[in-house]
C-alpha positions as CSV (number, residue, x, y, z in Angstrom):
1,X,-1.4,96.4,154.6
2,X,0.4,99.3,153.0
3,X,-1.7,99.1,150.0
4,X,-5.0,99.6,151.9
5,X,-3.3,102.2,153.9
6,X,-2.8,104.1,150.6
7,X,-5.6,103.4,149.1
8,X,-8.1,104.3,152.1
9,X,-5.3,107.8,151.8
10,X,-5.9,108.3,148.3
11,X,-9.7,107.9,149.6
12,X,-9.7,110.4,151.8
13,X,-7.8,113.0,149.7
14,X,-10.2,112.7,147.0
15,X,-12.9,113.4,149.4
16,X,-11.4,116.5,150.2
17,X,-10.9,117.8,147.4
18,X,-14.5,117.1,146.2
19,X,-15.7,118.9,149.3
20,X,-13.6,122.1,148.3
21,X,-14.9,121.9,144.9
22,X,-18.7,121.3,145.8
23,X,-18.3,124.3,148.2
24,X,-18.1,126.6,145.7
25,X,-20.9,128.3,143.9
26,X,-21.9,125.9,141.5
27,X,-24.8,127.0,139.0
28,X,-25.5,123.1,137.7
29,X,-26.7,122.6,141.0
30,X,-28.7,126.4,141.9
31,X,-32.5,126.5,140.3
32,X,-32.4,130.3,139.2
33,X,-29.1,132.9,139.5
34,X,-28.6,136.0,138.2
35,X,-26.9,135.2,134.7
36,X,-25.4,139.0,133.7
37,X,-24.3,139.8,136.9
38,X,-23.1,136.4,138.3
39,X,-20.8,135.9,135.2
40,X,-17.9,137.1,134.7
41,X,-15.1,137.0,132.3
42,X,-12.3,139.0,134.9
43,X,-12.6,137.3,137.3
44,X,-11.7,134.0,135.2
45,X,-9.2,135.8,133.7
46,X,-7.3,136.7,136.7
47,X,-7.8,133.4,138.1
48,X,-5.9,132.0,135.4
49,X,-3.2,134.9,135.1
50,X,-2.2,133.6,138.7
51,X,-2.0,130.1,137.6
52,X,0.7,131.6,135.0
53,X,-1.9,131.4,131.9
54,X,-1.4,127.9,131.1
55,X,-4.2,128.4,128.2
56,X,-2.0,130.7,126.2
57,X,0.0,127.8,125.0
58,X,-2.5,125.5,124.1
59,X,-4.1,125.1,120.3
60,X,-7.4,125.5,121.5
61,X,-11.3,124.4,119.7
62,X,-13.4,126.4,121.3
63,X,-17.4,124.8,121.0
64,X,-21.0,126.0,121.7
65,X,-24.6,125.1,121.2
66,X,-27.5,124.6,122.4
67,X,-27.4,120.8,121.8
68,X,-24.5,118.4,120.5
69,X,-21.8,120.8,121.7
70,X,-20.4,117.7,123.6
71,X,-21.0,115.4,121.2
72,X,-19.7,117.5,118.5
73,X,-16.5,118.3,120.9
74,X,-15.8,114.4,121.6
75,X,-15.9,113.9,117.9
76,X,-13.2,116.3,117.4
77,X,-11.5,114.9,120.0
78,X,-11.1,111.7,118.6
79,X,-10.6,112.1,115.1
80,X,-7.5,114.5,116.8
81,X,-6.3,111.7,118.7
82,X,-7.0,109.4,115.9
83,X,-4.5,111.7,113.6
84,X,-1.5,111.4,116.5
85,X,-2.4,114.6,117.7
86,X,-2.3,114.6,122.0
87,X,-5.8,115.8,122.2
88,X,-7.4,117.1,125.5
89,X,-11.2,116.8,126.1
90,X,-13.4,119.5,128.7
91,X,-16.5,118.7,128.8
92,X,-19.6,119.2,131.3
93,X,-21.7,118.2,133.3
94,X,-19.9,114.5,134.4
95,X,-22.0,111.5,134.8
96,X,-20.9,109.2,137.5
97,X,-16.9,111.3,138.4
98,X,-15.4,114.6,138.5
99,X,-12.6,113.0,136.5
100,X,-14.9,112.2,133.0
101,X,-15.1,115.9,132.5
102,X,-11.1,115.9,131.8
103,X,-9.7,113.4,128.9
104,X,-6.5,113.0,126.9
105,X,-7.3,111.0,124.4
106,X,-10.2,108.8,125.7
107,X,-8.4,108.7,129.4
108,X,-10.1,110.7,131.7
109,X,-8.1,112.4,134.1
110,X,-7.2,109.9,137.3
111,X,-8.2,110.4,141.0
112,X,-4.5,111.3,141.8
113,X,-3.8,114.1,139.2
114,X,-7.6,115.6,140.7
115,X,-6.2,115.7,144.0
116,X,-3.0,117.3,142.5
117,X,-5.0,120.0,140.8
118,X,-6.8,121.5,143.4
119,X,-3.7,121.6,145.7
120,X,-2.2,123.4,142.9
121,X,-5.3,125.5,142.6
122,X,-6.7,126.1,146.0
123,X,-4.1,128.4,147.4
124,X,-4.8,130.8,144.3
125,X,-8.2,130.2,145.1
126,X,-8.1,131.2,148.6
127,X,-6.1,134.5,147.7
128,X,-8.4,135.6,145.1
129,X,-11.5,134.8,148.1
130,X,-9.3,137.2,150.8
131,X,-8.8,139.9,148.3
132,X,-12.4,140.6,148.1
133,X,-15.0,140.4,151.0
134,X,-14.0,136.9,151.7
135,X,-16.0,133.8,150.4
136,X,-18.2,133.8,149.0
137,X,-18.1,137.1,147.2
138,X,-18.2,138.6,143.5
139,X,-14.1,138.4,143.5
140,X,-14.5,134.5,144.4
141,X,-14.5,131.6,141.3
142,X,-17.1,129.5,141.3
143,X,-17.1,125.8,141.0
144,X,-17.2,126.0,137.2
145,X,-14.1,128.5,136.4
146,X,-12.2,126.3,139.2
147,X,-12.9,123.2,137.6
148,X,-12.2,124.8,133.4
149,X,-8.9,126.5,135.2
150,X,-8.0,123.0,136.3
151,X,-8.5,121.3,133.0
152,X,-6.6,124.0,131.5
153,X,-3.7,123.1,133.8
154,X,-4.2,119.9,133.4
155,X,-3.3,119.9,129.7
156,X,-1.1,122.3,129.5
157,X,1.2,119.6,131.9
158,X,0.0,117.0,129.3
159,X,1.9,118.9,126.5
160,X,-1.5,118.5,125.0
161,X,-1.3,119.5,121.4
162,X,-4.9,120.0,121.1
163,X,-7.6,121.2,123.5
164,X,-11.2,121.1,122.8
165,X,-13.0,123.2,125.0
166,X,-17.1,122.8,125.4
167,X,-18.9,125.9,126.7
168,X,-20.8,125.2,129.6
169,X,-23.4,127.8,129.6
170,X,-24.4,130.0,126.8
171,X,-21.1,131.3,125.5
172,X,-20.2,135.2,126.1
173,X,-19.8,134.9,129.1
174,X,-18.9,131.4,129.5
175,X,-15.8,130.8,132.0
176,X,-14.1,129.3,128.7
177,X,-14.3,132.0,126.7
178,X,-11.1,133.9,127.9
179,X,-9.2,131.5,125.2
180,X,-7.9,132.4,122.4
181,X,-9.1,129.2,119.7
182,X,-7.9,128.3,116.8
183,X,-11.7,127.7,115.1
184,X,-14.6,128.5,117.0
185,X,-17.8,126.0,116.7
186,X,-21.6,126.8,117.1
187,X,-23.4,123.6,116.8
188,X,-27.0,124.2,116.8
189,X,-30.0,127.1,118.3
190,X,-32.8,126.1,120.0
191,X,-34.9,127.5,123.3
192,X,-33.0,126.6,126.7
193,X,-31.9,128.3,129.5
194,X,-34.4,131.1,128.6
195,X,-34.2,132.9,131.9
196,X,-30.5,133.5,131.8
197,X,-30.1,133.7,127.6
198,X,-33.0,134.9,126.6
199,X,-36.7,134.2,125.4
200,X,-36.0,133.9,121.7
201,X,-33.2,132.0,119.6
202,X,-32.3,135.0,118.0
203,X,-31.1,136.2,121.5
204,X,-29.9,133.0,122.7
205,X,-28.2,132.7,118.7
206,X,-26.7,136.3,120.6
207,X,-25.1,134.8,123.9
208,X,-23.5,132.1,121.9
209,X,-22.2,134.2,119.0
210,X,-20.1,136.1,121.9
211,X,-17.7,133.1,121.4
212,X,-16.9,134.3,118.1
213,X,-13.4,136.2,118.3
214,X,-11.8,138.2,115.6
215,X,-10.3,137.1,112.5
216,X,-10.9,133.5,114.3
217,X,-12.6,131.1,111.6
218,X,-16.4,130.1,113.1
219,X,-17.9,126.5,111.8
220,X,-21.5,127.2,112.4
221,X,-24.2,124.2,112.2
222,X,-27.1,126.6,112.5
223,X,-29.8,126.1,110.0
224,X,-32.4,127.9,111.7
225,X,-33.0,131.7,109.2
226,X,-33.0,134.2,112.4
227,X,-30.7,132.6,114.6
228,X,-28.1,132.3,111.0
229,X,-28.6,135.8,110.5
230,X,-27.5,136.9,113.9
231,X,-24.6,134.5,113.5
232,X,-23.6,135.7,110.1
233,X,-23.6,139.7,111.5
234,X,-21.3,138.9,114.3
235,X,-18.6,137.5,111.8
236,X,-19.1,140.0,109.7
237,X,-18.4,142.8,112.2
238,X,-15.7,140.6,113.6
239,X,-14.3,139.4,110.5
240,X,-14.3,136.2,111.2
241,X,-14.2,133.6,108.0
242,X,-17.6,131.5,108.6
243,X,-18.5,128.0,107.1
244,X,-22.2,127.0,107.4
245,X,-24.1,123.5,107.5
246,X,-25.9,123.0,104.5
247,X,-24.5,126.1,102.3
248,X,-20.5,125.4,102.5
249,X,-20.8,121.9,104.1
250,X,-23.6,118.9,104.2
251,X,-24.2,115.5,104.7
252,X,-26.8,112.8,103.9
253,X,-27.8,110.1,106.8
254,X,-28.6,106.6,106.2
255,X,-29.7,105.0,109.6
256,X,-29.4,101.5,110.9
257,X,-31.0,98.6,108.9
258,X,-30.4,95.8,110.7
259,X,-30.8,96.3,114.5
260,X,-28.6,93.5,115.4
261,X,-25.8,94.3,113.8
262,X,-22.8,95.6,115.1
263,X,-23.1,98.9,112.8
264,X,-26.4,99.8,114.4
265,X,-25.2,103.4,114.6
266,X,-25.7,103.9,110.5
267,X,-23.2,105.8,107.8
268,X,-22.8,109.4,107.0
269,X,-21.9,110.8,103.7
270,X,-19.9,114.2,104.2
271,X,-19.8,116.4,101.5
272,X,-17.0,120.0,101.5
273,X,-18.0,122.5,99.0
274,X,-16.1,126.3,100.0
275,X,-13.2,128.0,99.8
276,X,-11.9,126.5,97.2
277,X,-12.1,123.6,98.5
278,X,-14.5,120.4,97.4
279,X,-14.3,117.1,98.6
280,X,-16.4,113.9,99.7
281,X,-16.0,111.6,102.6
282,X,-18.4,108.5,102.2
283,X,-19.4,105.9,103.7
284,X,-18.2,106.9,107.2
285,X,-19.3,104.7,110.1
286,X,-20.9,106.6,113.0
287,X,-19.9,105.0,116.6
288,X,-23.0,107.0,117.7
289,X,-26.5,106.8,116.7
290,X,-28.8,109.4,115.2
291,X,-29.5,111.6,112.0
292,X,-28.4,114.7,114.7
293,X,-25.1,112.7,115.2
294,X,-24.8,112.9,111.6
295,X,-25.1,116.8,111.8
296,X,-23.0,117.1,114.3
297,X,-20.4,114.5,112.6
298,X,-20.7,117.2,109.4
299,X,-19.9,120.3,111.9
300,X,-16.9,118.2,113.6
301,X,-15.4,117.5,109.8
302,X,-15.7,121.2,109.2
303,X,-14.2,122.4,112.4
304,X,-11.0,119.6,111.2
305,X,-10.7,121.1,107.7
306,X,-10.4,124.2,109.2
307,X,-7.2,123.1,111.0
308,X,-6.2,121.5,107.9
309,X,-6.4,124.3,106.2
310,X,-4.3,125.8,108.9
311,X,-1.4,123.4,108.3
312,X,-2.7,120.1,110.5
313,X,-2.0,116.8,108.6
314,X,-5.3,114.8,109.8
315,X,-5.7,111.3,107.4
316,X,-8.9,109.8,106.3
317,X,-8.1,107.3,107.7
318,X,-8.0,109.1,111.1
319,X,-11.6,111.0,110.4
320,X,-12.7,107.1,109.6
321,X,-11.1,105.7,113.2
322,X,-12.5,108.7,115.2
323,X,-16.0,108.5,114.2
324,X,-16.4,104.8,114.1
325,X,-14.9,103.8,117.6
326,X,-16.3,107.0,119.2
327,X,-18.9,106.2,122.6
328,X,-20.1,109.2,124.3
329,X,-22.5,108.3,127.3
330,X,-26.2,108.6,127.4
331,X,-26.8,110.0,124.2
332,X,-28.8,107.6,122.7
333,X,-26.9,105.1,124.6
334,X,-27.8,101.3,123.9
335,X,-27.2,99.6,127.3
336,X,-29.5,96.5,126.9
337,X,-31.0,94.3,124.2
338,X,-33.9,92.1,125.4
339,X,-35.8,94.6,126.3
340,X,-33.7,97.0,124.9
341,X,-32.5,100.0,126.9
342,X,-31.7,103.2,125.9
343,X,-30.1,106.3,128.5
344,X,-30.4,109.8,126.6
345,X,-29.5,113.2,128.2
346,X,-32.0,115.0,126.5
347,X,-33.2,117.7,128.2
348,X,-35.4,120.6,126.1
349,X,-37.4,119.8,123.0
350,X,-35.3,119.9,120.4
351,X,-33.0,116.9,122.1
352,X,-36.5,115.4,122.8
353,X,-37.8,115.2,118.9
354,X,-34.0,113.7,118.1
355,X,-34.4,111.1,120.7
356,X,-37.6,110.3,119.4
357,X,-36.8,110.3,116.0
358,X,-33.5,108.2,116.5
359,X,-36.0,105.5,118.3
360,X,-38.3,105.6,115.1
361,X,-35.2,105.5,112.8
362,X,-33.4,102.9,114.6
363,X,-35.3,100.4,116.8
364,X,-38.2,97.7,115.7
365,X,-40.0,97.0,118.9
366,X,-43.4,95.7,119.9
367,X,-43.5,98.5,122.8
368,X,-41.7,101.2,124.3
369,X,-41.9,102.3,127.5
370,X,-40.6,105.8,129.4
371,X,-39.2,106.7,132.9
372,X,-38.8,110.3,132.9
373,X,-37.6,112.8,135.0
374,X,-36.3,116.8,134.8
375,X,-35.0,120.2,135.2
376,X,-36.9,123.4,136.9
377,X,-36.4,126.4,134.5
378,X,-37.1,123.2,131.4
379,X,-40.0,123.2,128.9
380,X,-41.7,120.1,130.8
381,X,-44.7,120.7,128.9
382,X,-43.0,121.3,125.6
383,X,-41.3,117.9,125.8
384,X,-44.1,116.0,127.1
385,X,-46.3,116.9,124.3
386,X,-43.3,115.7,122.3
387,X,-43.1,112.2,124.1
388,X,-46.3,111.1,125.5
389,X,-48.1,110.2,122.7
390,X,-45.0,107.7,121.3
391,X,-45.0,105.8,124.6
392,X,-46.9,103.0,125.3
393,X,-46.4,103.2,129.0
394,X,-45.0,106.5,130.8
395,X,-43.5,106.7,134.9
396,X,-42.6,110.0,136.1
397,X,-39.7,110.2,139.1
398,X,-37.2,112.7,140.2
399,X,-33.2,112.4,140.5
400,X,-32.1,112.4,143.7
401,X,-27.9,114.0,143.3
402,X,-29.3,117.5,142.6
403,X,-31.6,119.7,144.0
404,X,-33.1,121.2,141.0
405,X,-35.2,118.2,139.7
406,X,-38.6,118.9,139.4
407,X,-40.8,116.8,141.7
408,X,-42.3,113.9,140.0
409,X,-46.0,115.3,140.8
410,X,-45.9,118.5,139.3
411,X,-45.1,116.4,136.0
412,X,-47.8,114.4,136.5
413,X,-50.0,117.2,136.7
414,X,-49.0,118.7,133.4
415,X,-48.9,115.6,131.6
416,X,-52.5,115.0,132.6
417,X,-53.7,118.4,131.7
418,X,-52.2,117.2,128.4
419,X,-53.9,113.9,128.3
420,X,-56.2,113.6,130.6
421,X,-54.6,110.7,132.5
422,X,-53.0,110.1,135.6
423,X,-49.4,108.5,135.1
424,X,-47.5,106.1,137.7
425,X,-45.2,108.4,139.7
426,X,-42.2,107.3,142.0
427,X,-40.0,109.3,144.6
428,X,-37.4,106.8,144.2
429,X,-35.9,106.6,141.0
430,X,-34.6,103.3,141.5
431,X,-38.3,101.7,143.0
432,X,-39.1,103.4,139.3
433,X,-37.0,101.5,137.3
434,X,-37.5,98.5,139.1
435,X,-41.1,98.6,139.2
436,X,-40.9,99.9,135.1
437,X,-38.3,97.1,134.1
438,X,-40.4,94.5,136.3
439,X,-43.4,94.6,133.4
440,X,-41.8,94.7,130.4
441,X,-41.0,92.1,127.6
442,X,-37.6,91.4,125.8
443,X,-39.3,92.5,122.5
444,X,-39.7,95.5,124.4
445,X,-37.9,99.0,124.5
446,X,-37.0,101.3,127.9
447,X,-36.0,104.7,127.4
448,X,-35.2,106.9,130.0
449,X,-34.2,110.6,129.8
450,X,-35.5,114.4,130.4
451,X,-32.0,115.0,132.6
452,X,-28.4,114.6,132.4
453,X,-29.1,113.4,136.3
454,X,-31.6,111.1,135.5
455,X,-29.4,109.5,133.0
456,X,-26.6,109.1,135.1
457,X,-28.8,107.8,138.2
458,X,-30.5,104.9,135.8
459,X,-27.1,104.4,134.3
460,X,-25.5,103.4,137.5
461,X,-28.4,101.1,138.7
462,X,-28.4,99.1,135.0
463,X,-24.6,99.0,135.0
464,X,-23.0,99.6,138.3
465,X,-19.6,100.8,138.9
């Protein structure tokens, strides 16, 4: 009796402290916000000063990007962990819990020590509402710089010795840009979140360069020639010591060859050449599948011989464990064979050609099939011209946790000004699936993406909790 008394407790203190959290302005949930004014590095900054700084004593990789900045981040993470080095993980948004988007090495943080955080929190919180015009106002934190303070906290009472901190929007004037890192990380440019970063990569190449501190080395995987530029004249100015994919660091993919096996993810040959410094890593195993994976394997390794470089002992054998035995949900994520299943987050066209070209590189099927939902403010019609044609057979929903999805009928209109036909569209995203998985064959492949949301919707109904 006592133990359902504390679990049905527990229960109820969790919900709480969900409800304080989802109270606050949250931007993953609002359609359209006004980016420049909204966000604001003081007011994160005196959040945390009240919480007693607890960043300021943490060794701390800072990464951005417009995609793989979480993959790229959990590799990190790993091969940290992997090398004996505590490591804590901050990543965003969560698929199923809160808790996923706080890790020390591969455990995310437990139901308990959420509850703890935001009583430890929500006091400061509160103050910081009454000393402006009450909440909500431009002196109150918003859900995000509440929930990067917490993880912050969080790892700090760890005794973490390594943080890896993924931006969550942009990077200037990210809430996690108040740190201090020891090597700062661009992954890639593309276009996305153009209302709030800007119509062109070079001024989206802008936002994220703001992450770039002083003297601080910057691992950039940027290959695009304007977007490069801009990122090469911020270091500059800032004097920040910059290593580049495929100039100072490369690496060659070989994808899966035989779909069965338990290597399906392929190998990566990394190759150093800077500084100084030359030196090969072959043969590595990749836990997750994709040539961008690769790329963002070869940033990862860069970002570690930085620290190496900086007096970190990390083994091969560690960069080997890390890679290999790293899973990192709905990226390419295999959760079925027979018809095989695949959950990706994609969610702007440049995620949408990797996904498609990891499902040419990776999978021999007789059909594939697509559920697809997305974001307002998205490229719908850029990634539908990207998908439609490589589909067999196409459904269009909506996700049901967040308010922003776009309904499934305005995709169907623009995928049939594309095509000319009419697609099979559901409210429900789980009468979708259902009625998707119901017609297909075990030779057969599902994929279903356009959203983080989506993915995490269809990922509960194939594997519930």
């Amino acid at each position: 009796m006592a133990i359902s008394e504390t679990t049905d407790s527990e229960l109820h203190q969790r919900e709480a402290a969900m409800r304080f959290l989802y109270a606050r302005v949250d931007y993953e949930r609002t359609a359209s916000f006004p980016y420049q004014q909204d966000f604001k590095l003081d007011r994160m900054r005196r959040l945390l000063d009240r919480l007693g700084n607890p960043d300021r004593s943490l060794p701390i990789i800072h990464v951005a990007g417009t995609k793989g900045k979480g993959s790229t981040s959990a590799m990190i993470g790993a091969v940290l962990s992997a090398a004996g080095y505590h490591t804590g993980l901050f990543t965003s948004p969560h698929l199923d819990r809160m808790e996923e988007r706080l890790a020390v090495d591969g455990r995310i943080c437990s139901s308990a020590e959420l509850v703890e955080l935001v009583h430890q929190i929500r006091p400061v919180v509160e103050a910081m509402d009454r000393q402006g015009a009450g909440w909500p106002s431009a002196d109150s934190p918003t859900f995000f710089e509440i929930t990067t303070a917490m993880a912050l906290l969080h790892f700090a009472a760890c005794k973490a010795d390594a943080v890896v901190l993924e931006v969550g929007l942009g990077g200037r004037l990210d809430s996690t840009n108040v740190c201090r890192p020891r090597v700062s990380v661009i992954t890639s440019i593309s276009l996305d979140h153009m209302q709030q970063l800007g119509r062109t990569v070079e001024s989206i190449a802008w936002e994220k360069a703001g992450i770039i501190k002083p003297g601080v080395p910057l691992v950039s995987g940027v290959v695009t020639p304007g977007p490069r530029e801009v990122i090469r004249r911020v270091c500059r100015r800032r004097h920040s010591p910059l290593a580049e994919l495929d100039l100072d660091f490369s690496c060659q993919y070989t994808p899966p060859l035989h779909q069965e096996s338990q290597s399906a993810a392929g190998r990566v040959d990394f190759h150093y050449h800077a500084l100084g410094r030359c030196y090969d890593f072959t043969g590595l195993s990749l836990g997750l599948l994709g040539r961008h994976q690769a790329a963002n394997a070869a940033v990862a390794l860069a970002a570690i011989d930085e620290l190496q470089r900086g007096g970190w002992v990390i083994p091969e054998q560690a960069v080997r464990a890390g890679l290999a035995g790293l899973t990192w949900p709905a990226r390419v994520e295999l959760l079925g064979r027979h018809p095989t299943i695949i959950v990706d987050a994609a969610h702007n066209v440049a995620s949408v050609e990797a996904l498609v070209e990891t499902l040419d590189e990776s999978f021999a099927v007789r059909r594939r099939h697509l559920l697809f939902a997305t974001t307002r403010e998205k490229d719908v019609r850029g990634m539908l011209q990207r998908l439609l044609s490589r589909f067999d057979s196409v459904v269009f929903t909506r996700y049901l946790n967040n308010p922003r999805a776009v309904p499934p009928e305005e995709i169907g209109e623009i995928a049939f000004a594309l095509t000319g036909r009419r697609y099979p569209i559901h409210l429900d995203p789980g009468q979708a699936w259902n009625e998707l998985h119901r017609h297909v064959s075990g030779e057969d492949l599902i994929c279903v993406t356009g959203s983080f949301f989506i993915a995490a919707e269809i990922r509960r109904l194939i594997r519930p909790a």
